[in-house]
C-alpha positions as a Markdown table, in Angstrom:
| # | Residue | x | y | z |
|---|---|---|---|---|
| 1 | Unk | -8.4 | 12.3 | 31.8 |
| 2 | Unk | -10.1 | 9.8 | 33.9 |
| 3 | Unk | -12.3 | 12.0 | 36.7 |
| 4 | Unk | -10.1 | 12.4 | 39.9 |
| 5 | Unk | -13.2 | 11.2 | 42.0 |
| 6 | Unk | -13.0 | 7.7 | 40.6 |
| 7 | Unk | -10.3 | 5.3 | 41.9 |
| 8 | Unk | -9.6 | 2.1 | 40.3 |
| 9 | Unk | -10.4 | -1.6 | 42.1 |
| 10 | Unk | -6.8 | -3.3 | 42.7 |
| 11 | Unk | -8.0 | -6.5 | 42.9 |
| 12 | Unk | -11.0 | -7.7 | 41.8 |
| 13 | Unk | -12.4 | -11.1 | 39.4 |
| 14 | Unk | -11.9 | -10.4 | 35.9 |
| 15 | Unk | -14.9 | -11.0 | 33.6 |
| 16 | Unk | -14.8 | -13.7 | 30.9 |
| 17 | Unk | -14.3 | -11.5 | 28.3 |
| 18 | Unk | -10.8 | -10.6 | 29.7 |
| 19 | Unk | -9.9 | -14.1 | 30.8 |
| 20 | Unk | -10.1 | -16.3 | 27.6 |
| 21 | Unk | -11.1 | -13.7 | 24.5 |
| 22 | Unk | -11.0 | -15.2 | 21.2 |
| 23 | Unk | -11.6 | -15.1 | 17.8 |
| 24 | Unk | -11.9 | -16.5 | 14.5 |
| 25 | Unk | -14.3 | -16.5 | 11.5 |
| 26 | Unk | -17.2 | -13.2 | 11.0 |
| 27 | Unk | -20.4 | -14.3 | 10.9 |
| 28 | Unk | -22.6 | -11.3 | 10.9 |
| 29 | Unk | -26.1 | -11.4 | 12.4 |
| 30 | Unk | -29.0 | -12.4 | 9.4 |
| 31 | Unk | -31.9 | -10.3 | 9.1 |
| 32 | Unk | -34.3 | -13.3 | 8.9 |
| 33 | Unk | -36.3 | -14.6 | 11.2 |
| 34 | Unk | -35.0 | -16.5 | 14.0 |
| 35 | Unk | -35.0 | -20.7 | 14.1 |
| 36 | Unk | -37.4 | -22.0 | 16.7 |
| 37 | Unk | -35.7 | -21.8 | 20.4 |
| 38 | Unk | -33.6 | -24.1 | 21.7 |
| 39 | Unk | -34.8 | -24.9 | 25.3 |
| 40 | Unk | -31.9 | -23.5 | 27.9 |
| 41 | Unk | -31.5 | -27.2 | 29.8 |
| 42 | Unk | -31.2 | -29.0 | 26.5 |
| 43 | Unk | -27.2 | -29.4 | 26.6 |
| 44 | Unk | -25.8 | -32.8 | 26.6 |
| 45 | Unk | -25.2 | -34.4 | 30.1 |
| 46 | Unk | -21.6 | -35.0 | 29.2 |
| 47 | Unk | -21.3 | -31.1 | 29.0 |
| 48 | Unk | -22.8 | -30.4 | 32.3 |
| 49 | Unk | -20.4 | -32.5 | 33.6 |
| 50 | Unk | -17.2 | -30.8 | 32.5 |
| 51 | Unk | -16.2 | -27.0 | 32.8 |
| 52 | Unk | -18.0 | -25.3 | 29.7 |
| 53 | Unk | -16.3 | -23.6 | 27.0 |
| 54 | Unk | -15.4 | -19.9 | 27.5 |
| 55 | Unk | -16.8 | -17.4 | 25.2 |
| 56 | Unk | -16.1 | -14.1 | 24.9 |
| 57 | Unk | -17.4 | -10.7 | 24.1 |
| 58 | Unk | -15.4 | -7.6 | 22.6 |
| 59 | Unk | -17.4 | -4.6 | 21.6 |
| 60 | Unk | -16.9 | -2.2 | 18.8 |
| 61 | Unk | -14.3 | -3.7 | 17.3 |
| 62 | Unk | -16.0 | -5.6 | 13.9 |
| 63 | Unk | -16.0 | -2.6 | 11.0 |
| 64 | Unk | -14.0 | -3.7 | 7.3 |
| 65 | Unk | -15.3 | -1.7 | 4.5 |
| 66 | Unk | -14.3 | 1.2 | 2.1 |
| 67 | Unk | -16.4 | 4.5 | 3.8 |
| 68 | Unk | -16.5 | 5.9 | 7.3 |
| 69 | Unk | -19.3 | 5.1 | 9.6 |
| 70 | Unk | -20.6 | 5.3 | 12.9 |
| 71 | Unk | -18.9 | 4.1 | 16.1 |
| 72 | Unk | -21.5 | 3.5 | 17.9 |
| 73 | Unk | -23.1 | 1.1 | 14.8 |
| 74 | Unk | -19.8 | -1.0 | 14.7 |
| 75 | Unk | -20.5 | -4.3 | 15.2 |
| 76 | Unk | -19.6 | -5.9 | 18.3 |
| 77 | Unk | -17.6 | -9.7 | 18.3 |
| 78 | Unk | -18.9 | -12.8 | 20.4 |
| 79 | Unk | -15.9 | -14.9 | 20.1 |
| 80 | Unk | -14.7 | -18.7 | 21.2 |
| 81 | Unk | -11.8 | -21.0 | 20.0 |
| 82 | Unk | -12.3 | -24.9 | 19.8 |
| 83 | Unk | -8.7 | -25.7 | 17.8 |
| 84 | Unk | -7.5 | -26.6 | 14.2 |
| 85 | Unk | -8.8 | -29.9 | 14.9 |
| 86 | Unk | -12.6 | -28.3 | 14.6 |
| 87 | Unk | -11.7 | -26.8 | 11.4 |
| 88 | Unk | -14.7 | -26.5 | 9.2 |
| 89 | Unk | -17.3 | -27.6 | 11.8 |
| 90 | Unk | -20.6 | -25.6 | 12.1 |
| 91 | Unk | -21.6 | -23.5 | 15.1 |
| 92 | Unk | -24.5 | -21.5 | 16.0 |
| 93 | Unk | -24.7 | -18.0 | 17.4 |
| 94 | Unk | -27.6 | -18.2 | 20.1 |
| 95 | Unk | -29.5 | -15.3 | 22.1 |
| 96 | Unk | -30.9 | -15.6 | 25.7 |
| 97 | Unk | -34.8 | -15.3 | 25.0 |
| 98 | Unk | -36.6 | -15.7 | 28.9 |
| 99 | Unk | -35.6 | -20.1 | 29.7 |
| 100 | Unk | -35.0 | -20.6 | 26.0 |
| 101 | Unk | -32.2 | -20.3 | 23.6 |
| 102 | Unk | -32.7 | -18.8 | 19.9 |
| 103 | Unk | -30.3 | -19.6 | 16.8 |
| 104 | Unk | -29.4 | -16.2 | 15.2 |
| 105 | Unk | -26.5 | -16.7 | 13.5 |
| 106 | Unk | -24.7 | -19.8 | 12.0 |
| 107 | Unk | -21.1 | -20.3 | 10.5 |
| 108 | Unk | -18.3 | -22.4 | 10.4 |
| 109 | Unk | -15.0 | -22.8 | 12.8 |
| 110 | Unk | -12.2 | -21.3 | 10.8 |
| 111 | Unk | -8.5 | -22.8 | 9.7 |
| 112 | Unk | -7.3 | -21.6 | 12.8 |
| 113 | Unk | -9.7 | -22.9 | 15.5 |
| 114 | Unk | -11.9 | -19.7 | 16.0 |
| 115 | Unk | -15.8 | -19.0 | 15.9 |
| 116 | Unk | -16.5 | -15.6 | 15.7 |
| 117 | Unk | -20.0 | -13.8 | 15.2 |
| 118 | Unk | -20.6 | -10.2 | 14.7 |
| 119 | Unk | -23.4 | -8.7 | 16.6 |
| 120 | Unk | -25.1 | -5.4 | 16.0 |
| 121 | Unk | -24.7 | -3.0 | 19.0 |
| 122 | Unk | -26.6 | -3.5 | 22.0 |
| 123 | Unk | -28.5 | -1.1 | 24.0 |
| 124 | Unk | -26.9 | -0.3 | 27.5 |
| 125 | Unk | -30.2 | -0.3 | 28.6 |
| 126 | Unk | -31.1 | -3.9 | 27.5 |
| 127 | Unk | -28.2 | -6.1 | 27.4 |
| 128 | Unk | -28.4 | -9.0 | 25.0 |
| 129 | Unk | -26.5 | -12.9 | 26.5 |
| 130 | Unk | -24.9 | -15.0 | 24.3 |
| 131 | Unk | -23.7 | -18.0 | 23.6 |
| 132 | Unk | -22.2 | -20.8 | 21.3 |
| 133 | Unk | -23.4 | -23.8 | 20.3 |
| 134 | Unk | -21.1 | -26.4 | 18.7 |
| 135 | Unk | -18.8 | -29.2 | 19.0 |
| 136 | Unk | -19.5 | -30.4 | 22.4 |
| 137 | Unk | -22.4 | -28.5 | 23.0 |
| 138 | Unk | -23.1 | -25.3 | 24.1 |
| 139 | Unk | -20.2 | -22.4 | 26.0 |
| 140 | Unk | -20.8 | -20.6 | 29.0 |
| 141 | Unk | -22.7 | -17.8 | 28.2 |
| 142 | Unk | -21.7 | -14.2 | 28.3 |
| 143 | Unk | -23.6 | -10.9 | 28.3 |
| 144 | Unk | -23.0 | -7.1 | 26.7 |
| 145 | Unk | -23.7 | -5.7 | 29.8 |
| 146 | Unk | -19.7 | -6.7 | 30.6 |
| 147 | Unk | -19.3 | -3.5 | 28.8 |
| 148 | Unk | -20.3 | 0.1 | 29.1 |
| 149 | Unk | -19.1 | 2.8 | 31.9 |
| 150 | Unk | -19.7 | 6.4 | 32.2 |
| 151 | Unk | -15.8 | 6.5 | 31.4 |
| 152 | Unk | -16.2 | 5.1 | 27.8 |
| 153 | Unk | -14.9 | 7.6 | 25.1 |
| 154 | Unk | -15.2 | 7.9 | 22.0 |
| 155 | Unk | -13.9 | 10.5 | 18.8 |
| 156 | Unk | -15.0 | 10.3 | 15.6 |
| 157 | Unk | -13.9 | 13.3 | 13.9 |
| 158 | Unk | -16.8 | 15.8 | 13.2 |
| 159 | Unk | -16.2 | 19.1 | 12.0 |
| 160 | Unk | -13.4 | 20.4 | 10.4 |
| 161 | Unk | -10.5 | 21.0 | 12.4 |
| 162 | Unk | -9.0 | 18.4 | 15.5 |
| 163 | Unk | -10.6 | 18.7 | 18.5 |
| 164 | Unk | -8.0 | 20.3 | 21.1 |
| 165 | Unk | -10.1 | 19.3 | 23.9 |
| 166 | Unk | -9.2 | 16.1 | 22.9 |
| 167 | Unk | -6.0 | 16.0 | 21.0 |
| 168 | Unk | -2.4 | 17.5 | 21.1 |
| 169 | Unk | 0.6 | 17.4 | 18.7 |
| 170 | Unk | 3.2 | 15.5 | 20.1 |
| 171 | Unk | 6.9 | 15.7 | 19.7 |
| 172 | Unk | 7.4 | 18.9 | 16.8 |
| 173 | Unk | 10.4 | 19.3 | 17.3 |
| 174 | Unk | 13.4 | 17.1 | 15.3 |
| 175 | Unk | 14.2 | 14.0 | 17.2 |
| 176 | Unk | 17.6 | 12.6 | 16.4 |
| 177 | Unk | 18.0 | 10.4 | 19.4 |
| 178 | Unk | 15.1 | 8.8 | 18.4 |
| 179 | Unk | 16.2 | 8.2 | 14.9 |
| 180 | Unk | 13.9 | 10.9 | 13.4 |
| 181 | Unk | 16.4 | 13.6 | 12.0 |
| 182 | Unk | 14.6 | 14.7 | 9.0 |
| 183 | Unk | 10.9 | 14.9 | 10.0 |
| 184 | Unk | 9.1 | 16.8 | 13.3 |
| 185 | Unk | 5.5 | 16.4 | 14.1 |
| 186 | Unk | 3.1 | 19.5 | 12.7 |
| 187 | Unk | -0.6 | 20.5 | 12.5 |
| 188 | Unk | -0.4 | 21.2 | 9.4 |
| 189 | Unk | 0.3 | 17.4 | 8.2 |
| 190 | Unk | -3.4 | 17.0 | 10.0 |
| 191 | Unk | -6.6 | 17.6 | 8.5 |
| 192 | Unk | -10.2 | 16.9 | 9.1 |
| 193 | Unk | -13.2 | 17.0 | 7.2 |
| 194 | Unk | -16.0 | 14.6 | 6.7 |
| 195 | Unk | -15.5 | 12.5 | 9.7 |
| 196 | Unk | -12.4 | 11.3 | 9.2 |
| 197 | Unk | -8.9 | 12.5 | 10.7 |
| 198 | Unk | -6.3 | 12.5 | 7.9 |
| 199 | Unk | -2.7 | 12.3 | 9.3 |
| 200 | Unk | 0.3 | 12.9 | 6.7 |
| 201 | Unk | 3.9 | 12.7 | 5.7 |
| 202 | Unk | 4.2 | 16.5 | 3.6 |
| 203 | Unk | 7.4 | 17.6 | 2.3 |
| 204 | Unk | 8.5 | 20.8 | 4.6 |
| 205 | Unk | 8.5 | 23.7 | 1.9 |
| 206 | Unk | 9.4 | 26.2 | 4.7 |
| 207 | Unk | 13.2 | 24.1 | 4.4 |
| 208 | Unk | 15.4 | 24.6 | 1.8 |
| 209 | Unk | 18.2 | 21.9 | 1.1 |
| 210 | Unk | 18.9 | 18.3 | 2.3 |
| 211 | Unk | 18.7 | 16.5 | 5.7 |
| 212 | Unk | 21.3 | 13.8 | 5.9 |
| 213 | Unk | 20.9 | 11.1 | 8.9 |
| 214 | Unk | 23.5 | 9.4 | 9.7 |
| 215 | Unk | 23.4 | 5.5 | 10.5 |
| 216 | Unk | 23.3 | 3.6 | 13.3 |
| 217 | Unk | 26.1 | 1.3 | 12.8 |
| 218 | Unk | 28.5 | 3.9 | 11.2 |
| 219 | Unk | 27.7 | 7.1 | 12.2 |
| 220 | Unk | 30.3 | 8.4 | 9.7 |
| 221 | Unk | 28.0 | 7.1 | 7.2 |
| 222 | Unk | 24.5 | 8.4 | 6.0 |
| 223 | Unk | 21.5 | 6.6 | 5.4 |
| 224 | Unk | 21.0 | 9.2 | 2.0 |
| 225 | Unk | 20.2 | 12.4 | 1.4 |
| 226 | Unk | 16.0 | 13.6 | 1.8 |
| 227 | Unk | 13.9 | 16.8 | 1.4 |
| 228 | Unk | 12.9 | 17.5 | 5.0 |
| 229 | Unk | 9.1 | 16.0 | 6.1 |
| 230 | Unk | 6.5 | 17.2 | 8.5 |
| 231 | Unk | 4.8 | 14.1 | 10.1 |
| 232 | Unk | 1.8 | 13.8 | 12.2 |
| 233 | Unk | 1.8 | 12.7 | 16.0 |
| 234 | Unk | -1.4 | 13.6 | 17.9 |
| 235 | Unk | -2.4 | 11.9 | 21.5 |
| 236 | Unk | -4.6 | 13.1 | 24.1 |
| 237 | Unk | -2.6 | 13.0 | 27.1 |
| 238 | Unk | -3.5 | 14.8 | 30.0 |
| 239 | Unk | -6.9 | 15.1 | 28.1 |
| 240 | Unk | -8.2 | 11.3 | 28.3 |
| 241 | Unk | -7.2 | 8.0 | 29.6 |
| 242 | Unk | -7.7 | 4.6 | 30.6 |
| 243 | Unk | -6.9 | 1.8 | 32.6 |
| 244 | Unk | -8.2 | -1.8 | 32.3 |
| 245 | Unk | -10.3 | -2.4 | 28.4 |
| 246 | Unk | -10.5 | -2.1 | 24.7 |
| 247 | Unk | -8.6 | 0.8 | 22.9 |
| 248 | Unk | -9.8 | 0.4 | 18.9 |
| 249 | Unk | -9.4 | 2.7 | 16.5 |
| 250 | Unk | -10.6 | 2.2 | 12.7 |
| 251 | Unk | -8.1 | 3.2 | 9.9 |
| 252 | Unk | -6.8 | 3.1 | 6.6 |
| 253 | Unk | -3.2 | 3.1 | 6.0 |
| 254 | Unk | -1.1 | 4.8 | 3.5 |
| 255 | Unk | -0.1 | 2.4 | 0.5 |
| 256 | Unk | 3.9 | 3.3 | 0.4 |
| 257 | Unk | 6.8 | 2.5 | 2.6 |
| 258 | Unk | 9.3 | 5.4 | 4.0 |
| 259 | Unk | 7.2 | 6.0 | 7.0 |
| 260 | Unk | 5.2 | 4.1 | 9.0 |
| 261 | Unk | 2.0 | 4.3 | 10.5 |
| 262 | Unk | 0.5 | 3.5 | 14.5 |
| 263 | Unk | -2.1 | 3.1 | 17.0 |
| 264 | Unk | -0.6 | 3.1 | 20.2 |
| 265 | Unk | -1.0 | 3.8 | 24.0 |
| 266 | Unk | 1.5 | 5.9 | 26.4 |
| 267 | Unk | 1.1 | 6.2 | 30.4 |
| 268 | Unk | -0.6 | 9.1 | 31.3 |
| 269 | Unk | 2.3 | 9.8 | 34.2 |
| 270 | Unk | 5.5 | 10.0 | 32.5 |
| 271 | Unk | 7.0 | 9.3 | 35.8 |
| 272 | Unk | 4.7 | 5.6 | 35.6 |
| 273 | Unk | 6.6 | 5.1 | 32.3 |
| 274 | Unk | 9.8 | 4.0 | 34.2 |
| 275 | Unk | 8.1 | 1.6 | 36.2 |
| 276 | Unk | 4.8 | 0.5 | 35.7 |
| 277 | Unk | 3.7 | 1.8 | 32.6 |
| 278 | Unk | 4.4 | 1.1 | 29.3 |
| 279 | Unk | 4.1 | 1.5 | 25.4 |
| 280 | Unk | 1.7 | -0.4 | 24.1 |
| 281 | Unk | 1.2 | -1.2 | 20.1 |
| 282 | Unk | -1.9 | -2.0 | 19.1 |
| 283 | Unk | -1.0 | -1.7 | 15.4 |
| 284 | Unk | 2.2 | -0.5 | 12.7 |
| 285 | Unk | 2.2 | -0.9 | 9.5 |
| 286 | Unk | 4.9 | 0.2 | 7.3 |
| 287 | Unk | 3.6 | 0.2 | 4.3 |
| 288 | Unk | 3.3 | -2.6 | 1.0 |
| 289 | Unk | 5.8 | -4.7 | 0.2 |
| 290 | Unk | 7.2 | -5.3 | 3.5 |
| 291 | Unk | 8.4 | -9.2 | 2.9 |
| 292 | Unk | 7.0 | -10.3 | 6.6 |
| 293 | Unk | 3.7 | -8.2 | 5.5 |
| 294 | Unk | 3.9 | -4.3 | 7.0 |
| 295 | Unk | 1.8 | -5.2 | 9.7 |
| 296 | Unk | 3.0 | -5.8 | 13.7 |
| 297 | Unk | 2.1 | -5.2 | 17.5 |
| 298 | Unk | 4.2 | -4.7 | 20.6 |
| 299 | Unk | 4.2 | -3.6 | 23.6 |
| 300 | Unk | 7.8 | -2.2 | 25.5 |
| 301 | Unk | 7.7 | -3.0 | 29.5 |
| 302 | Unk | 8.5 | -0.6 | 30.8 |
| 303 | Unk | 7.9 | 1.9 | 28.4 |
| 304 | Unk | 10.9 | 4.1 | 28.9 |
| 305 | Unk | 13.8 | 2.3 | 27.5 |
| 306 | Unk | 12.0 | -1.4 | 28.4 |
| 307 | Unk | 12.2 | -4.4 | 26.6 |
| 308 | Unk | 10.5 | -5.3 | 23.7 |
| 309 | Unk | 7.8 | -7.9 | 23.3 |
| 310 | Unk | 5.7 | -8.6 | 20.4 |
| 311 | Unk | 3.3 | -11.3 | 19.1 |
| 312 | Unk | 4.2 | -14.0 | 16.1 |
| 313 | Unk | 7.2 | -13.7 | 14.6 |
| 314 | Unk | 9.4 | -11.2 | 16.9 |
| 315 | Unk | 5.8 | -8.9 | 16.8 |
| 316 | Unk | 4.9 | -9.4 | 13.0 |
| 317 | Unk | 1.1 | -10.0 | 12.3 |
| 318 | Unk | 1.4 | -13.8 | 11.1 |
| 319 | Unk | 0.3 | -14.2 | 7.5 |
| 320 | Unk | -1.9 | -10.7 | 7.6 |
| 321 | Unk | -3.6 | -11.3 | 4.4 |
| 322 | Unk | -6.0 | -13.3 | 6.2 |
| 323 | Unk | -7.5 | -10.8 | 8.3 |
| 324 | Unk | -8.2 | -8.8 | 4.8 |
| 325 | Unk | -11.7 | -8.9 | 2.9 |
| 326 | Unk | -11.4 | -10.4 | 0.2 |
| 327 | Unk | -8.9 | -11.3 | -2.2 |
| 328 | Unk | -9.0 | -7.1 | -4.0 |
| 329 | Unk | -8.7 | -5.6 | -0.6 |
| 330 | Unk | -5.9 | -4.0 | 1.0 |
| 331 | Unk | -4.6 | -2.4 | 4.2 |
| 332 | Unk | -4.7 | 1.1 | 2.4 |
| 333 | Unk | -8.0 | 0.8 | 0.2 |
| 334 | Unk | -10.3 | -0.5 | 3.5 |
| 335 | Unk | -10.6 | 1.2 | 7.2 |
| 336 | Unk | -10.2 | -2.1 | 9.2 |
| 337 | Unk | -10.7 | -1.9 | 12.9 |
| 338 | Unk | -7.2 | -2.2 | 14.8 |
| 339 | Unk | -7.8 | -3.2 | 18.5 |
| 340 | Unk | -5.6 | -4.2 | 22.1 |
| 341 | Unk | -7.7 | -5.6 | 24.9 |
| 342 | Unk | -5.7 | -5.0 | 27.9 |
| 343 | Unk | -6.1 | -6.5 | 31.1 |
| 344 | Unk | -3.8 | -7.6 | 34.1 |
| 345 | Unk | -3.7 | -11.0 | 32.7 |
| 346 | Unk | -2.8 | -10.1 | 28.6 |
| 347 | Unk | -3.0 | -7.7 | 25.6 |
| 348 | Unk | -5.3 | -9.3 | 23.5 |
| 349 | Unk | -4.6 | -7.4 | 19.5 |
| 350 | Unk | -7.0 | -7.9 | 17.2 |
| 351 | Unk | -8.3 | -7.0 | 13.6 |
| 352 | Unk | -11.9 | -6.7 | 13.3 |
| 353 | Unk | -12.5 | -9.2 | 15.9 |
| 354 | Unk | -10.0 | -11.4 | 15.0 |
| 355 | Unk | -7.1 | -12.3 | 17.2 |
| 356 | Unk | -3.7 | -12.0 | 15.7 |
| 357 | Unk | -1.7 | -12.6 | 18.4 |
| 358 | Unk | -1.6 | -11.9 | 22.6 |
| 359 | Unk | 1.6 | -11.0 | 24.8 |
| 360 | Unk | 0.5 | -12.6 | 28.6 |
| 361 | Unk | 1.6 | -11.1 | 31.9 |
| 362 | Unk | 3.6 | -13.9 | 32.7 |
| 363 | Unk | 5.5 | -13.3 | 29.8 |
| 364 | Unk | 6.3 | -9.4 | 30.3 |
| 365 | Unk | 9.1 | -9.3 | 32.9 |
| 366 | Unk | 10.6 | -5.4 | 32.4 |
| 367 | Unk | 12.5 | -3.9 | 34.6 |
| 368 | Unk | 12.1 | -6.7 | 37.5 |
| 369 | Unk | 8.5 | -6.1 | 37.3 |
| 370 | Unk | 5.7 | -9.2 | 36.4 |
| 371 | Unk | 2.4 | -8.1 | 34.2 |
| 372 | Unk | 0.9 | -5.6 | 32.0 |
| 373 | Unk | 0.5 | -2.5 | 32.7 |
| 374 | Unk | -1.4 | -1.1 | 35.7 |
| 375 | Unk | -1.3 | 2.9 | 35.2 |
| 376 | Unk | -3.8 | 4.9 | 33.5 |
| 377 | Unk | -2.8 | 4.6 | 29.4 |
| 378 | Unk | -3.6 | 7.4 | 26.5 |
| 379 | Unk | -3.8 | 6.6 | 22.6 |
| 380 | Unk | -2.1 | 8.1 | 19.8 |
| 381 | Unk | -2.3 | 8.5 | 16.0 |
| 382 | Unk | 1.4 | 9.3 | 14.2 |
| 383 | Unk | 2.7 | 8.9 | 11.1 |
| 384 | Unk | 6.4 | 8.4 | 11.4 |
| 385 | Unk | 9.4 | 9.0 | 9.5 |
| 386 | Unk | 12.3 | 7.0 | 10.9 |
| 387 | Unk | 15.8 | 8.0 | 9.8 |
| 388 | Unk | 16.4 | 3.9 | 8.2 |
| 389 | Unk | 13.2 | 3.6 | 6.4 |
| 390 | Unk | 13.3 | 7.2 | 4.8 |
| 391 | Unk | 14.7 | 5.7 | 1.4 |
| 392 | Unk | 12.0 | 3.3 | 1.2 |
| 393 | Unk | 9.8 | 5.9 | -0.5 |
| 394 | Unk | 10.7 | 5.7 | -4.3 |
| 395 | Unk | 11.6 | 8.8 | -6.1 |
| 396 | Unk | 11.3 | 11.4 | -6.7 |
| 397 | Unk | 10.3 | 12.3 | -3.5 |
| 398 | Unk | 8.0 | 15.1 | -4.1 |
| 399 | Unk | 5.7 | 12.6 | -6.4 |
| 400 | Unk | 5.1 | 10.1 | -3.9 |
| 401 | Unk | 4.3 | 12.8 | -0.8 |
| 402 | Unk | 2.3 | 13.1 | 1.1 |
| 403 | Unk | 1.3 | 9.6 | 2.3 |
| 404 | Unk | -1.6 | 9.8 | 4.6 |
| 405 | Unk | -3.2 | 7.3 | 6.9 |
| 406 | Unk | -7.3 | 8.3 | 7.5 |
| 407 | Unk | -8.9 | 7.6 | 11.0 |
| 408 | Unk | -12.3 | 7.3 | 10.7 |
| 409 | Unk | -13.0 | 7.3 | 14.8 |
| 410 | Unk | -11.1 | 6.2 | 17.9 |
| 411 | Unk | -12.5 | 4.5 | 20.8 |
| 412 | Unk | -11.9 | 3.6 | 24.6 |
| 413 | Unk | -14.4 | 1.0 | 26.5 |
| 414 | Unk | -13.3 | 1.2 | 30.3 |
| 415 | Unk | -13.8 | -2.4 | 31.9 |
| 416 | Unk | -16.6 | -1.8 | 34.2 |
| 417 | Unk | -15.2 | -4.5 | 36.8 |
| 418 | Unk | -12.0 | -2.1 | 37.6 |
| 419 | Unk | -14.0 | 1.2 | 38.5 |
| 420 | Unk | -14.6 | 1.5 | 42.4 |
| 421 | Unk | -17.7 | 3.8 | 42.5 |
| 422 | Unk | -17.4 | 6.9 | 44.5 |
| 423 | Unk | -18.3 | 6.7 | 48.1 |
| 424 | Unk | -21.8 | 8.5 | 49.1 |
| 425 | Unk | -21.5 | 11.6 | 50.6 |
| 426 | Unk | -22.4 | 12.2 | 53.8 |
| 427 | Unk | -24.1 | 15.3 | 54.9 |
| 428 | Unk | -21.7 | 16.8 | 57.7 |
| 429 | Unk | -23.7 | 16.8 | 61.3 |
């Protein structure tokens, strides 16, 4: 949990990052040398004259590929959006080097509007400043040091067995007022070994016979008739939390429908969850095959019982394909980095860097209350089995099970300009 001694600022001038984050097309940093520096006052006049472009930067939340790897090494996304209309145009990436500007990175605004580079992870100890350069000249600029607290967290999975001083099974017990009759949460549908986290749906040998859910609309009715599941659900409530950042975790789904995998946050109070808190979804996927394309992100204000809010289409990830690889990759043969940036003005979801969609304040309006949430949050991993999608897995059941989702790490970053430092203690007279 967050330390008791820090408090958190209630109002206070959000950093550019939080107010206008973007993004668009990866560019990752070259290796070659550097063009020749662009001199800091060289902008055109007509820029200086106008309000500059916003830029933005995200960290940790750049990582496709098919192995696990280091959290700390994942890329980091400097980020702005100039519209369709700039479709195709090239920008530069440019670092702060003393009065000058240097060109490390070049690409080229994408379909959509977006510039996006990829920048390796800075030091906290020397923060690198950014900034664009492109049609109409050159953004504000932006530095790393936006980022990094002593509250940052991170898991990635070491050793061979889940970390209880992080993580808890939630909810083992059957659930049928939440639609999940035939499957409760279990340790043994987690494992870990070689740095990743591997959550399943196992069929429960310890059950004998058929569960038989009954549907929503007829309850007279059932939705079929399935061996009985143990699913995974871990969080670390009461063990960490966060309020004000970026929550990213990287992951790679299980290929088959039937159950349905998330990344999600939860207050830490459950008494919050009523009021100010709520359930936040920074990614489920429900497997291949899915005609709107498996993939969405919601968030529920509040989260007890609130009302539903999603990006896109009703909180499906538009035309997901794009935020894939290449053209052989999939959601369940690649960890992809699944991220919500939440601050009191938006959730921001993103994969690898790239926006997908955002839900503002102003449009959250649950239970007479304006804007995001503003109560300490905690994630959770779970592989679901709701009651409706349950004969979405083909048959035979027993030769499609388990399905398993792999986490390779998890990751909080803490937005530095919400943390009030502790007051100095004064020596009593």
């Amino acid at each position: 949990m967050l330390s008791s001694r820090k408090k958190f600022a209630q109002k206070v001038c959000l950093t550019a990052s939080l107010l206008l984050a973007t993004s668009g097309v990866v560019a990752v940093l070259q290796s070659a040398a550097p063009a020749s520096p662009v001199p800091a006052a060289a902008a055109p006049a007509t820029v200086a004259r106008q309000a500059l472009r916003p830029i933005s930067i995200v960290p940790g939340v750049v990582g496709p590929g098919a192995k696990p790897h280091n959290a700390n090494t994942t890329k980091w996304a400097v980020t702005t959006k100039y519209g369709a209309a700039k479709a195709g145009k090239t920008v530069k990436l440019q670092r702060q080097s003393g009065a000058s500007w240097v060109v490390v990175a070049k690409s080229k605004i994408d379909k959509r509007g977006y510039a996006l580079f990829a920048v390796a992870s800075p030091s906290r100890t020397s923060p690198v400043t950014y900034r664009i350069y492109g049609p109409g000249g050159a953004t504000a600029s932006a530095s790393t040091s936006l980022w990094g607290s002593d509250e940052d967290w991170t898991e990635q999975f070491s050793g061979t067995a889940l970390n209880s001083a992080y993580w808890s099974h939630r909810q083992t017990d059957y659930e049928p007022l939440s639609r999940r009759t035939c499957a409760k949460a279990s340790p043994r549908a987690v494992k870990v070994s070689q740095g990743t986290a591997k959550l399943s749906v196992i069929i429960d040998k310890s059950r004998s016979g058929y569960c038989k859910p009954p549907k929503v609309s007829n309850p007279a009715k059932i939705y079929g008739k399935f061996r009985w599941r143990l699913q995974a659900n871990i969080g670390t409530d009461d063990k960490h939390s966060f309020l004000y950042g970026v929550a990213a975790a990287r992951i790679k789904f299980q290929p088959l429908q039937g159950q349905h995998a998330s990344f999600w946050l939860q207050p830490d109070d459950p008494d919050t969850s009523r009021t100010t808190g709520h359930e936040i979804d920074a990614i489920e996927w429900f497997g291949k095959g899915v005609p709107n394309g498996g993939l969405t992100s919601f968030a529920y204000a509040p989260s007890r019982l609130g009302k539903k809010y999603g990006i896109g289409n009703k909180g499906w990830v538009p035309n997901p394909d794009q935020f894939l690889m290449n053209q052989t990759d999939e959601w369940y043969k690649r960890y992809h980095v699944f991220s919500v940036e939440w601050s009191p003005l938006a959730y921001i979801f993103r994969i690898d860097g790239k926006e997908t969609g955002r839900i503002p304040a102003s449009k959250i309006t649950g239970n007479g209350a304006l804007g995001t949430a503003s109560t300490p949050e905690y994630p959770i991993l779970s592989i679901l089995c709701s009651d409706y999608e349950l004969a979405k897995l083909p048959d035979p059941e027993e030769k499609h099970l388990p399905q398993t989702m792999s986490v390779d790490w998890v990751k909080t970053w803490q937005n530095p300009a919400f943390i009030t430092p502790d007051p100095p203690v004064t020596a009593a007279p």
